[in-house]
N, CA, C and O of each residue as an XYZ file, in Angstrom:
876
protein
N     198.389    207.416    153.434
C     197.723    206.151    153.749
C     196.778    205.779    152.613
O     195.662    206.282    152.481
N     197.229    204.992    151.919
C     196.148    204.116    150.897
C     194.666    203.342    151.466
O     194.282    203.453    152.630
N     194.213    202.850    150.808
C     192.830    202.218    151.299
C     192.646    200.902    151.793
O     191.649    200.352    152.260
N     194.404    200.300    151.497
C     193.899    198.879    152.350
C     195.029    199.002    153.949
O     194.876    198.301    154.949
N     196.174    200.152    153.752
C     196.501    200.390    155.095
C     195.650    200.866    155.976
O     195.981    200.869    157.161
N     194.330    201.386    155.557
C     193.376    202.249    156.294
C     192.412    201.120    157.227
O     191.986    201.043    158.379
N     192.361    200.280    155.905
C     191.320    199.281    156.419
C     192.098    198.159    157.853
O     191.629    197.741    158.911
N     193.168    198.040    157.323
C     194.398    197.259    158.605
C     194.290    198.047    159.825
O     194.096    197.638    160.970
N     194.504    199.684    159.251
C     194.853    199.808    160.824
C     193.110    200.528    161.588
O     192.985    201.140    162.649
N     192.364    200.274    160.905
C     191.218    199.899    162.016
C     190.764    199.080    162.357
O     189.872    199.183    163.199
N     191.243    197.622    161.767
C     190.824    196.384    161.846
C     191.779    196.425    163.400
O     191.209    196.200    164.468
N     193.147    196.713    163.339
C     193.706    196.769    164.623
C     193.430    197.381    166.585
O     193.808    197.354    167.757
N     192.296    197.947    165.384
C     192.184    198.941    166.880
C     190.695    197.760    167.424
O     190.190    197.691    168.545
N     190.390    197.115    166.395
C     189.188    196.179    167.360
C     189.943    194.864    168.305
O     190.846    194.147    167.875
N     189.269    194.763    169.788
C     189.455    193.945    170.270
C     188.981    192.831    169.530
O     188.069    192.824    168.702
N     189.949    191.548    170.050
C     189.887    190.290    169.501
C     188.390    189.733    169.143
O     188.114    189.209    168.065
N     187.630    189.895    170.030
C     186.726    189.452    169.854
C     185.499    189.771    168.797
O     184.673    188.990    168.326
N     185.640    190.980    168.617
C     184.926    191.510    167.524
C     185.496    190.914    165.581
O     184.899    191.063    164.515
N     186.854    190.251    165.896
C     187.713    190.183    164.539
C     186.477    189.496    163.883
O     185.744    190.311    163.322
N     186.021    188.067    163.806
C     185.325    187.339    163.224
C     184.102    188.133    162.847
O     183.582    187.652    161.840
N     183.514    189.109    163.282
C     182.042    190.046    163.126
C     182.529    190.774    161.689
O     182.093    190.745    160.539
N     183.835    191.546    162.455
C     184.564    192.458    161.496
C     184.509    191.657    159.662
O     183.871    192.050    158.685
N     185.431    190.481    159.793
C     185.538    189.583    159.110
C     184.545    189.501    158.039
O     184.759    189.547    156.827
N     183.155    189.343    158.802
C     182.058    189.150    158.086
C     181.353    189.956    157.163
O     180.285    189.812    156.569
N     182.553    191.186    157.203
C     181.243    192.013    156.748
C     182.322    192.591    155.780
O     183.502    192.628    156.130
N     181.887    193.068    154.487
C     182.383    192.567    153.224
C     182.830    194.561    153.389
O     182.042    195.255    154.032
N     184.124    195.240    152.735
C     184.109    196.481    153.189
C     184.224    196.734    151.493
O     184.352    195.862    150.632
N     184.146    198.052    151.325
C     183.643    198.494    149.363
C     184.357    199.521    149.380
O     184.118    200.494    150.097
N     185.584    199.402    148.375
C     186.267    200.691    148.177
C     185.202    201.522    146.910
O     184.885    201.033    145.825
N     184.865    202.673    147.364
C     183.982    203.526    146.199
C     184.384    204.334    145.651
O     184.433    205.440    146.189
N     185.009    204.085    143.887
C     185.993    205.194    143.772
C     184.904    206.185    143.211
O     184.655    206.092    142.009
N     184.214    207.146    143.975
C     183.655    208.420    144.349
C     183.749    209.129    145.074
O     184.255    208.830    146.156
N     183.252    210.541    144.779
C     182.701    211.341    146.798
C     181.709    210.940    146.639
O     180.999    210.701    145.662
N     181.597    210.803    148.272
C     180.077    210.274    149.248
C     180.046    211.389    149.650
O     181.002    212.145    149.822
N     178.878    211.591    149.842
C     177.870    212.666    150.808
C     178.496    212.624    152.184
O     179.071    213.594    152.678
N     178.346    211.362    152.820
C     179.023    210.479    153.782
C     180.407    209.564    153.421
O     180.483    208.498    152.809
N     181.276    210.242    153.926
C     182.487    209.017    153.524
C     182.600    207.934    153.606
O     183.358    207.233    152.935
N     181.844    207.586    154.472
C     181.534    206.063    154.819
C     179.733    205.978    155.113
O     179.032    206.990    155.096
N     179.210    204.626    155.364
C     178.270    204.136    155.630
C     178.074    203.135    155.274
O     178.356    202.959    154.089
N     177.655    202.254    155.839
C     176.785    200.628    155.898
C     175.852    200.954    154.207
O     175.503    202.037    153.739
N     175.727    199.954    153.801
C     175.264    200.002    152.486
C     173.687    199.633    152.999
O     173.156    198.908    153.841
N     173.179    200.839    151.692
C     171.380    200.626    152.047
C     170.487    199.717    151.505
O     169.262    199.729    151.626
N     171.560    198.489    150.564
C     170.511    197.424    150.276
C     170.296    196.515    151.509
O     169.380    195.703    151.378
N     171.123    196.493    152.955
C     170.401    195.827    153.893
C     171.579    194.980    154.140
O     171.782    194.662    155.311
N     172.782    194.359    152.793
C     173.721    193.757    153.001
C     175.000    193.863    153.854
O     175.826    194.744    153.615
N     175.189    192.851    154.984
C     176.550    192.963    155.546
C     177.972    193.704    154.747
O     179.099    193.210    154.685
N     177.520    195.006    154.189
C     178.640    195.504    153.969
C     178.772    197.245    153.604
O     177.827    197.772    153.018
N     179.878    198.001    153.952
C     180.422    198.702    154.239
C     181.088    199.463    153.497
O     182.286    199.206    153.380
N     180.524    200.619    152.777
C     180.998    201.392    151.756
C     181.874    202.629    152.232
O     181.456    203.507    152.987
N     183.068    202.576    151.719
C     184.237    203.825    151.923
C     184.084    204.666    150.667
O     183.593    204.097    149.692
N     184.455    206.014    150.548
C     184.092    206.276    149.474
C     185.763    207.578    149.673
O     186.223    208.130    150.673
N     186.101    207.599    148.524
C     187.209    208.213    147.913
C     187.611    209.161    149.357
O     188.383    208.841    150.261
N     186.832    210.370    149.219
C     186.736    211.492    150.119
C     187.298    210.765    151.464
O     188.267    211.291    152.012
N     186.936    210.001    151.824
C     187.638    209.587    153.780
C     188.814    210.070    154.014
O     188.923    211.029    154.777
N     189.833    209.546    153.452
C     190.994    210.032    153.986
C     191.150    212.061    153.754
O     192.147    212.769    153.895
N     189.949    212.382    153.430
C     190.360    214.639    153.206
C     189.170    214.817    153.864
O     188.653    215.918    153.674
N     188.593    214.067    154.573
C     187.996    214.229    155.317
C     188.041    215.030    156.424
O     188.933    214.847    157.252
N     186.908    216.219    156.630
C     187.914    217.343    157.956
C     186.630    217.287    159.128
O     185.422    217.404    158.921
N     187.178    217.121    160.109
C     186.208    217.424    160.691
C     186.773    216.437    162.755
O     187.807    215.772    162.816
N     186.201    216.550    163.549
C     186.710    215.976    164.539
C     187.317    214.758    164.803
O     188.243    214.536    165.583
N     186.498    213.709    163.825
C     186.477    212.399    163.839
C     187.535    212.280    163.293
O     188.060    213.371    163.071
N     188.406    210.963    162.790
C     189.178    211.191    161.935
C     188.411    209.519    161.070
O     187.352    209.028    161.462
N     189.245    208.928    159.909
C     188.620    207.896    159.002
C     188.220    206.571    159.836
O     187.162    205.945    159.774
N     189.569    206.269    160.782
C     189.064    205.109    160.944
C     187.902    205.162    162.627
O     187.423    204.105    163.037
N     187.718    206.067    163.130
C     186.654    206.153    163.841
C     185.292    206.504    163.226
O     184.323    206.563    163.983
N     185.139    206.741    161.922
C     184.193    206.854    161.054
C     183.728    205.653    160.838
O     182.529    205.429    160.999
N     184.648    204.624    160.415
C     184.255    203.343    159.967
C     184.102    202.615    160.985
O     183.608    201.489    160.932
N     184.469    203.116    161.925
C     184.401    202.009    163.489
C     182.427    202.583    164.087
O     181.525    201.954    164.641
N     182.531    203.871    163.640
C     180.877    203.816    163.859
C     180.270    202.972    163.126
O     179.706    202.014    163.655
N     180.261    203.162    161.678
C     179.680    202.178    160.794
C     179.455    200.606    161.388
O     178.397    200.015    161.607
N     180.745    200.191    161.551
C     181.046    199.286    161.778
C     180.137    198.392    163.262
O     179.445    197.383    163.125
N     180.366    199.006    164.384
C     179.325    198.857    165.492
C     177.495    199.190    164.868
O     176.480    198.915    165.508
N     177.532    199.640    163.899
C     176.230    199.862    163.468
C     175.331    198.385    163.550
O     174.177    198.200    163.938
N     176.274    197.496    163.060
C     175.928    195.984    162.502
C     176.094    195.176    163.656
O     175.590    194.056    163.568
N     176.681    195.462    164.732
C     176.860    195.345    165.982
C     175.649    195.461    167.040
O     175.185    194.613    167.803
N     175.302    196.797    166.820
C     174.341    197.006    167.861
C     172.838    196.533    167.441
O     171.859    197.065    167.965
N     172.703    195.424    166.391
C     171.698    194.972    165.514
C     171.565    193.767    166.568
O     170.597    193.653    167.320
N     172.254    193.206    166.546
C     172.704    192.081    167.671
C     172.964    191.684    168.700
O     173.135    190.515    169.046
N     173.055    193.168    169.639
C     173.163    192.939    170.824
C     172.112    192.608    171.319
O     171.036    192.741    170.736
N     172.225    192.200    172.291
C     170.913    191.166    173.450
C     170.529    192.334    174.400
O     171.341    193.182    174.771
N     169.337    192.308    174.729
C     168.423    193.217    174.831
C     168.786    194.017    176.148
O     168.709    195.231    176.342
N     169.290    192.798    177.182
C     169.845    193.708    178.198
C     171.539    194.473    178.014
O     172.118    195.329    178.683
N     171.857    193.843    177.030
C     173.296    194.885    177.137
C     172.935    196.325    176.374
O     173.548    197.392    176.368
N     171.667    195.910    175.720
C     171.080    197.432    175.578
C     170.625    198.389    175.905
O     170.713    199.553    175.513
N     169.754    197.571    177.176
C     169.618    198.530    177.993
C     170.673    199.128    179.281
O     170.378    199.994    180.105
N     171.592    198.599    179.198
C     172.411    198.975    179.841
C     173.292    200.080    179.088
O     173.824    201.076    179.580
N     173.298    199.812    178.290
C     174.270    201.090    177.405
C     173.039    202.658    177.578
O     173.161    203.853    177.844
N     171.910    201.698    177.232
C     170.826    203.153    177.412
C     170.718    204.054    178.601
O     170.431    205.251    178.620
N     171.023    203.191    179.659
C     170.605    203.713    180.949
C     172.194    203.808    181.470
O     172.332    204.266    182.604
N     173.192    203.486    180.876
C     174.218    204.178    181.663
C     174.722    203.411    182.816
O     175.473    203.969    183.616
N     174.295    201.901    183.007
C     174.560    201.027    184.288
C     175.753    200.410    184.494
O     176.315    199.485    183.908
N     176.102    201.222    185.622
C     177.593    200.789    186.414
C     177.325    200.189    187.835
O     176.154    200.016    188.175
N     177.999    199.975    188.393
C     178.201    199.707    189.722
C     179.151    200.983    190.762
O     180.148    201.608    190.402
N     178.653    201.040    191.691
C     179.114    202.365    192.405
C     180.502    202.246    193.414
O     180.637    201.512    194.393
N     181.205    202.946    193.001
C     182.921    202.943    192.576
C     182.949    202.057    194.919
O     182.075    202.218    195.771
N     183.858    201.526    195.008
C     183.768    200.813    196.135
C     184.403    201.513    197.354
O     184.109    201.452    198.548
N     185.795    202.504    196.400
C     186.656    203.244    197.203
C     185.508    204.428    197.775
O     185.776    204.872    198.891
N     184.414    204.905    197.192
C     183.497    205.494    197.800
C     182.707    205.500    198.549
O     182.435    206.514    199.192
N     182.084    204.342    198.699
C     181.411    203.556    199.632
C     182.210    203.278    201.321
O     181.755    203.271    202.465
N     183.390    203.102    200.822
C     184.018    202.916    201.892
C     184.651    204.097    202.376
O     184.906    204.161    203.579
N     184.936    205.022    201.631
C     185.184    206.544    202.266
C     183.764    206.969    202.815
O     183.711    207.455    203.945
N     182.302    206.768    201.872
C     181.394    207.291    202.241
C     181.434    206.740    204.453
O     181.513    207.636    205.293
N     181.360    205.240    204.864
C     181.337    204.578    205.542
C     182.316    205.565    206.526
O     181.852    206.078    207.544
N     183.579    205.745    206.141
C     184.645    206.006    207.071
C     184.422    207.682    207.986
O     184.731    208.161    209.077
N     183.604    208.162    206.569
C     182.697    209.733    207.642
C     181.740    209.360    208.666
O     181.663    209.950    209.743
N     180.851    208.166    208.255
C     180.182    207.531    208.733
C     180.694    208.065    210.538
O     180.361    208.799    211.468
N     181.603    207.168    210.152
C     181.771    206.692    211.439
C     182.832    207.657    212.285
O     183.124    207.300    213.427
N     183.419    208.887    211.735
C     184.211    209.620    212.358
C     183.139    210.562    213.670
O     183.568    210.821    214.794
N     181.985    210.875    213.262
C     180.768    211.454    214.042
C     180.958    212.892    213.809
O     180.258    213.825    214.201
N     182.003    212.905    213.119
C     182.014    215.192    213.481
C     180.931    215.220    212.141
O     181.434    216.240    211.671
N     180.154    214.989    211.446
C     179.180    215.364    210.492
C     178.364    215.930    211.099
O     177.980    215.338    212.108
N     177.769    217.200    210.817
C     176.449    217.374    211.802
C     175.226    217.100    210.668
O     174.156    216.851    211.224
N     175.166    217.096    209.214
C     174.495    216.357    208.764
C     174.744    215.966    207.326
O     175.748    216.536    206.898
N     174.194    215.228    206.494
C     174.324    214.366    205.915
C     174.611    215.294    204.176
O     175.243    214.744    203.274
N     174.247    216.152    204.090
C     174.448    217.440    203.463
C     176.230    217.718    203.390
O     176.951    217.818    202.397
N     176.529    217.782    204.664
C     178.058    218.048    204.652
C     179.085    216.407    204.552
O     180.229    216.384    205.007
N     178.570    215.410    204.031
C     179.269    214.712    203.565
C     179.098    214.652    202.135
O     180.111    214.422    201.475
N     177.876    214.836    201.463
C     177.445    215.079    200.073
C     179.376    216.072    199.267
O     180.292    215.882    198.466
N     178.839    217.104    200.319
C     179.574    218.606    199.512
C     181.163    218.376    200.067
O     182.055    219.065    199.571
N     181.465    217.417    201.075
C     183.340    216.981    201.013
C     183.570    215.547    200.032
O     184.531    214.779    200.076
N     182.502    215.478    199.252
C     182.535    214.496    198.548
C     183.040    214.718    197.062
O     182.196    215.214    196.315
N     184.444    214.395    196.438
C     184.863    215.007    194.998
C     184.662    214.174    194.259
O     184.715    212.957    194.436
N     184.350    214.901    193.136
C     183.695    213.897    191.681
C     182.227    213.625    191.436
O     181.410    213.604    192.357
N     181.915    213.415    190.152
C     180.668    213.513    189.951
C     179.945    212.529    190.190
O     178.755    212.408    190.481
N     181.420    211.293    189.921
C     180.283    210.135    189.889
C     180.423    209.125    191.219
O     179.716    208.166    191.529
N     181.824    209.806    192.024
C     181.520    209.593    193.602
C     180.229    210.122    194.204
O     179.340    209.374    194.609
N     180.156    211.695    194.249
C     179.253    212.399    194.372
C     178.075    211.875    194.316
O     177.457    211.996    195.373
N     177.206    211.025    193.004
C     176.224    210.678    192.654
C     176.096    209.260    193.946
O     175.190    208.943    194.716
N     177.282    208.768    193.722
C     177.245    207.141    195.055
C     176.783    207.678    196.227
O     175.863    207.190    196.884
N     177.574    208.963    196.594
C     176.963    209.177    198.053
C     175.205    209.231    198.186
O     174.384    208.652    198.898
N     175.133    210.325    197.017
C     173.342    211.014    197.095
C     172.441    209.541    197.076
O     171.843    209.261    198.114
N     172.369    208.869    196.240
C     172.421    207.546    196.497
C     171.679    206.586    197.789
O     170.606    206.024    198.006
N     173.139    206.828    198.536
C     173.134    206.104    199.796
C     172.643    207.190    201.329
O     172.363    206.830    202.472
N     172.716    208.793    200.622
C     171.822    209.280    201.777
C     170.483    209.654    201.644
O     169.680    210.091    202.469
N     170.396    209.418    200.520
C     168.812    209.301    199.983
C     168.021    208.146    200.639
O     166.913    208.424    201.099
N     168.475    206.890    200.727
C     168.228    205.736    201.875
C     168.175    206.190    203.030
O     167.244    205.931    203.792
N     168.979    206.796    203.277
C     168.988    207.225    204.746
C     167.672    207.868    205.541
O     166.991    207.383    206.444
N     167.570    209.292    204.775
C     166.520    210.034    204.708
C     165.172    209.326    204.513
O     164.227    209.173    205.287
N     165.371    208.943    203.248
C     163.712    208.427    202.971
C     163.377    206.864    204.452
O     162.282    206.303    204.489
N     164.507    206.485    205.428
C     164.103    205.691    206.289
C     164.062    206.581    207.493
O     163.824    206.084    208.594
N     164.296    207.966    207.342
C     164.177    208.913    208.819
C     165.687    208.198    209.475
O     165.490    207.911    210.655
N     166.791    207.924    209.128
C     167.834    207.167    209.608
C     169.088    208.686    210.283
O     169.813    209.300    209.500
N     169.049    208.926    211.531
C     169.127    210.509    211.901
C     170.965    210.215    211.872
O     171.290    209.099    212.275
N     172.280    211.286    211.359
C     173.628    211.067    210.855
C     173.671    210.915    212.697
O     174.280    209.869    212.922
N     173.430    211.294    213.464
C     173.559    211.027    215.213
C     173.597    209.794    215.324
O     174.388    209.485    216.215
N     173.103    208.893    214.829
C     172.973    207.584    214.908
C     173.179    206.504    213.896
O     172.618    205.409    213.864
N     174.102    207.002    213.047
C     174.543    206.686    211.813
C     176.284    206.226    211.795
O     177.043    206.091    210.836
N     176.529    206.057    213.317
C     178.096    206.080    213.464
C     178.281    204.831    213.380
O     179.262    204.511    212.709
N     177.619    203.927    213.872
C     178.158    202.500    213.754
C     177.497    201.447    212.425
O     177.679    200.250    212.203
N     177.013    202.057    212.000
C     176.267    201.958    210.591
C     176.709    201.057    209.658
O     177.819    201.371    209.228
N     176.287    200.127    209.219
C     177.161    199.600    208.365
C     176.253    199.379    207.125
O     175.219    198.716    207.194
N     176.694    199.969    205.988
C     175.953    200.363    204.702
C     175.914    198.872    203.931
O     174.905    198.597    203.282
N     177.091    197.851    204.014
C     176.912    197.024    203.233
C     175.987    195.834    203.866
O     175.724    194.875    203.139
N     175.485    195.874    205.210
C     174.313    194.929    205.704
C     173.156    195.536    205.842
O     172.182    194.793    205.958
N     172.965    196.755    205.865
C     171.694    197.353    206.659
C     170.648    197.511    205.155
O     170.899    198.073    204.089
N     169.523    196.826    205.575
C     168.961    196.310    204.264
C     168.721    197.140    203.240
O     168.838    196.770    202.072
N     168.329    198.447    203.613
C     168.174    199.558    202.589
C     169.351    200.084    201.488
O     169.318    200.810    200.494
N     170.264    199.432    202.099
C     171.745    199.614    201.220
C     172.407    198.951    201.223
O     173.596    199.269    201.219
N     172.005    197.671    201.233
C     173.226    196.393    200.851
C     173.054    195.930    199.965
O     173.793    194.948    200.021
N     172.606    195.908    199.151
C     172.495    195.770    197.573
C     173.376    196.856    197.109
O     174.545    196.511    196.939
N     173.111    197.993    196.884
C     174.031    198.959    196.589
C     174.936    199.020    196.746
O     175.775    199.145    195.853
N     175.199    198.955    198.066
C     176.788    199.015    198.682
C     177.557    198.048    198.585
O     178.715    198.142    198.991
N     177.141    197.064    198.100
C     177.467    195.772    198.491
C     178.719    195.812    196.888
O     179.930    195.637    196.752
N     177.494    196.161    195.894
C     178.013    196.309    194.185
C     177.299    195.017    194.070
O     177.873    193.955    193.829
N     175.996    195.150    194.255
C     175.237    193.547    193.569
C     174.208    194.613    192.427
O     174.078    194.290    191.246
N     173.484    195.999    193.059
C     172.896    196.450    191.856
C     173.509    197.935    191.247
O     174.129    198.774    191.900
N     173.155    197.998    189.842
C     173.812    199.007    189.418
C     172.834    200.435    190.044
O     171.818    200.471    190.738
N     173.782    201.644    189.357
C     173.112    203.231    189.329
C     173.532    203.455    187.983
O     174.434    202.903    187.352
N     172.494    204.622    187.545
C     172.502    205.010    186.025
C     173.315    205.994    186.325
O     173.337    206.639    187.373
N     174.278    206.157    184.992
C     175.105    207.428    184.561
C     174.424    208.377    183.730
O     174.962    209.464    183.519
N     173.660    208.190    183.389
C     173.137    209.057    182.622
C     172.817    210.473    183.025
O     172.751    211.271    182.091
N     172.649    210.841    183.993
C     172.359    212.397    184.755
C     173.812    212.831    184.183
O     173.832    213.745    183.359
N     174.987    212.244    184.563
C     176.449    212.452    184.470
C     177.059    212.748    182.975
O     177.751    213.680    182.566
N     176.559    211.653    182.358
C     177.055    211.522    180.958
C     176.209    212.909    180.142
O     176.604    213.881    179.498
N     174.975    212.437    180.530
C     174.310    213.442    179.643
C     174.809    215.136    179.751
O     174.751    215.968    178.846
N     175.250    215.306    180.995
C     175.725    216.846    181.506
C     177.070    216.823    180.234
O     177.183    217.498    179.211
N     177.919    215.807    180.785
C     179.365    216.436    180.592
C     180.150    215.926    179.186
O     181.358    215.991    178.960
N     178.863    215.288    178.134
C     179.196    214.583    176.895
C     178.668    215.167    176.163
O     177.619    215.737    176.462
N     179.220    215.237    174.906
C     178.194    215.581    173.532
C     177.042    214.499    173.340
O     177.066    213.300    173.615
N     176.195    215.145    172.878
C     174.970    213.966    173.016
C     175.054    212.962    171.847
O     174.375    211.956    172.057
N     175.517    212.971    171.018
C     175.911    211.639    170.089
C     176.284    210.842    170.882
O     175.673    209.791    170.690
N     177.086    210.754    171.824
C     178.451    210.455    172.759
C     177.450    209.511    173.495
O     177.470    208.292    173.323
N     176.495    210.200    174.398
C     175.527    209.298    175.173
C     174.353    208.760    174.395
O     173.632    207.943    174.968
N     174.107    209.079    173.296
C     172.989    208.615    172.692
C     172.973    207.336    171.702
O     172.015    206.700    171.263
N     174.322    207.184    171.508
C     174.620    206.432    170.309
C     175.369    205.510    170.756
O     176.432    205.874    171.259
N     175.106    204.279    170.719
C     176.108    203.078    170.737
C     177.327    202.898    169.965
O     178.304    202.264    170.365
N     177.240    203.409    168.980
C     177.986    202.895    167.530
C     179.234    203.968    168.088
O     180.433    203.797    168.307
N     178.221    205.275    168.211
C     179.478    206.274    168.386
C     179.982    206.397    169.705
O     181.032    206.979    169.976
N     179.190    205.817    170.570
C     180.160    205.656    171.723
C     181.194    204.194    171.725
O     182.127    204.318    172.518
N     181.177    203.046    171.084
C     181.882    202.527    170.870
C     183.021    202.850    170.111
O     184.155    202.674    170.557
N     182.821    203.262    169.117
C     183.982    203.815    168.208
C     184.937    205.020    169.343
O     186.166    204.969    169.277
N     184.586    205.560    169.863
C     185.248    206.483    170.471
C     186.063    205.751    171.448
O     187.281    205.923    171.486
N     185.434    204.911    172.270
C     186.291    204.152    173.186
C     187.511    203.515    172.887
O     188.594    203.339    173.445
N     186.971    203.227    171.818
C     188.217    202.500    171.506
C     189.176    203.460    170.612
O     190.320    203.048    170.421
N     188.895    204.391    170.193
C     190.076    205.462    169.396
C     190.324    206.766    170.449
O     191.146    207.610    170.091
N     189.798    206.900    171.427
C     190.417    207.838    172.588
C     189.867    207.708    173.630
O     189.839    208.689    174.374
N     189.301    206.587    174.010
C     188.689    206.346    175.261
C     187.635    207.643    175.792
O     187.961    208.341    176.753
N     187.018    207.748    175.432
C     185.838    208.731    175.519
C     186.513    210.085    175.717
O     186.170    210.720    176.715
N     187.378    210.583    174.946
C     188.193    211.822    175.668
C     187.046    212.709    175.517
O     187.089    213.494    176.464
N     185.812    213.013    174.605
C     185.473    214.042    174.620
C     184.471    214.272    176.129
O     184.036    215.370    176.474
N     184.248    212.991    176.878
C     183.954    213.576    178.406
C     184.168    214.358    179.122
O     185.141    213.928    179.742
N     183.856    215.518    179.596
C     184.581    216.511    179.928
C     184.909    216.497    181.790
O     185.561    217.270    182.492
N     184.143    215.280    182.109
C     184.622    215.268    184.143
C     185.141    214.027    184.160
O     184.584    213.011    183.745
N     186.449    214.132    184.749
C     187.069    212.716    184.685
C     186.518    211.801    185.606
O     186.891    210.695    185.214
N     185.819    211.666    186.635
C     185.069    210.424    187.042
C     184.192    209.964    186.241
O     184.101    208.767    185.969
N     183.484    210.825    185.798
C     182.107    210.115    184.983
C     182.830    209.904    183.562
O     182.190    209.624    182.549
N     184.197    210.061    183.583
C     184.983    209.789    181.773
C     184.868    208.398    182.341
O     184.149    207.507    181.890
N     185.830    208.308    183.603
C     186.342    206.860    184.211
C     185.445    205.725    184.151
O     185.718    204.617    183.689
N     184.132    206.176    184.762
C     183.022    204.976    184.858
C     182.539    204.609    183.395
O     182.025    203.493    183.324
N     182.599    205.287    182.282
C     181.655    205.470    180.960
C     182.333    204.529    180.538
O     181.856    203.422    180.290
N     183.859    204.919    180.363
C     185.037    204.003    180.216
C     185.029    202.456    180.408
O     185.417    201.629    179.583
N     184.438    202.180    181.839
C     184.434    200.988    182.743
C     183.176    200.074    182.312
O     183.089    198.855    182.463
N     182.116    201.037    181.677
C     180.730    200.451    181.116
C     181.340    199.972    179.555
O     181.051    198.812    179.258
N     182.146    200.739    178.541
C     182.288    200.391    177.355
C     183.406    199.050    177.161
O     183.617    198.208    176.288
N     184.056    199.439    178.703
C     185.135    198.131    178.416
C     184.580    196.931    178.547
O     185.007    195.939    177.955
N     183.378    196.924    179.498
C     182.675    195.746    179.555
C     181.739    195.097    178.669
O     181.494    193.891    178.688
N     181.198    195.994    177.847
C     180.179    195.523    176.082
C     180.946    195.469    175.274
O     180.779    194.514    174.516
N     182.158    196.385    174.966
C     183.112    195.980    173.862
C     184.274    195.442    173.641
O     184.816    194.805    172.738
N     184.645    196.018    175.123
C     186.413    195.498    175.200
C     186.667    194.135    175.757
O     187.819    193.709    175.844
């Protein structure tokens, strides 16, 4: 792979919408080794230095997820303040098929308490929806005896939640089961999404939701 097939086929892997950003920003073949094979140039200018070494480059990443960090670098300069904090804090909405399984124990009555729906509950980031919604429970003295006809998406302490009008943070989740670049970094959690969809997540619910947060800021 030469240096302008390199540059094509990461230009390919960006969704449409990013092309014109991409566009803008001027990319520098450097016939040297870099320290760094790539990086955003340090006079401040919209542009993007490759340097010889990328393609013998060894290491997990491979070139064009290198430049796709870079690349979101100039990106996350620009984002608007709440899609930042949403990337920071990890804000999803709590998966619905859970809510409504949570609901359906609800209402079967063999629970003797609220503990033993937590622990028949699989996944991390189901798991996290339930604690959630029996944490409401509890902190209103709301006893699982009287919790059968219950309905989570009106009863005021959890209809916002349940409803999916406010988010819950991933971050307890992400931070456990990700490398911390992974959760810490925009650039590099973008770049990853889009070149393996966060594979290095290691619990597939909380891969699924991280997934569901990046498709919505980048994809």
């Amino acid at each position: 792979m030469n240096f302008s097939e390199l540059i094509a086929t990461t230009a390919r892997k960006l969704p449409r919408r990013w092309l014109s950003k991409w566009n803008d920003i001027e990319i520098v073949h450097v016939n040297q080794f870099g320290h760094n094979p790539v990086e955003i140039d340090r006079s401040g200018e919209k542009k993007i230095n490759i340097y010889k070494n990328i393609l013998s480059t060894e290491g997990h990443k491979g070139p064009e997820e290198l430049i796709l960090i870079e690349f979101f670098k100039f990106v996350e300069f620009e984002l608007a303040d709440d899609i930042k904090r949403r990337f920071e804090y990890k804000f999803v909405l709590p998966p619905a098929q859970t809510i409504k399984e949570f609901t359906d124990r609800l209402r079967l009555g063999t629970y003797k308490s609220y503990k033993q729906i937590v622990e028949d509950t699989e996944g991390a980031v189901p798991r996290l929806t339930v604690i959630h919604l029996v944490n409401a429970l509890l902190l209103n003295q709301y006893p699982i005896s009287e919790a059968r006809d219950l309905d989570v998406t009106t009863w005021n302490s959890t209809k916002d939640f349940a409803s999916r009008k406010r988010y819950m943070s991933l971050t307890p989740l992400v931070s456990a089961y990700s490398p911390r670049e992974l959760y810490e970094s925009f650039p590099v959690a973008a770049a990853a999404y889009l070149e393996n969809e966060l594979s290095d997540v290691r619990e597939s619910t909380t891969r699924g939701s991280f997934v569901d947060l990046m498709d919505a800021i980048v994809g």
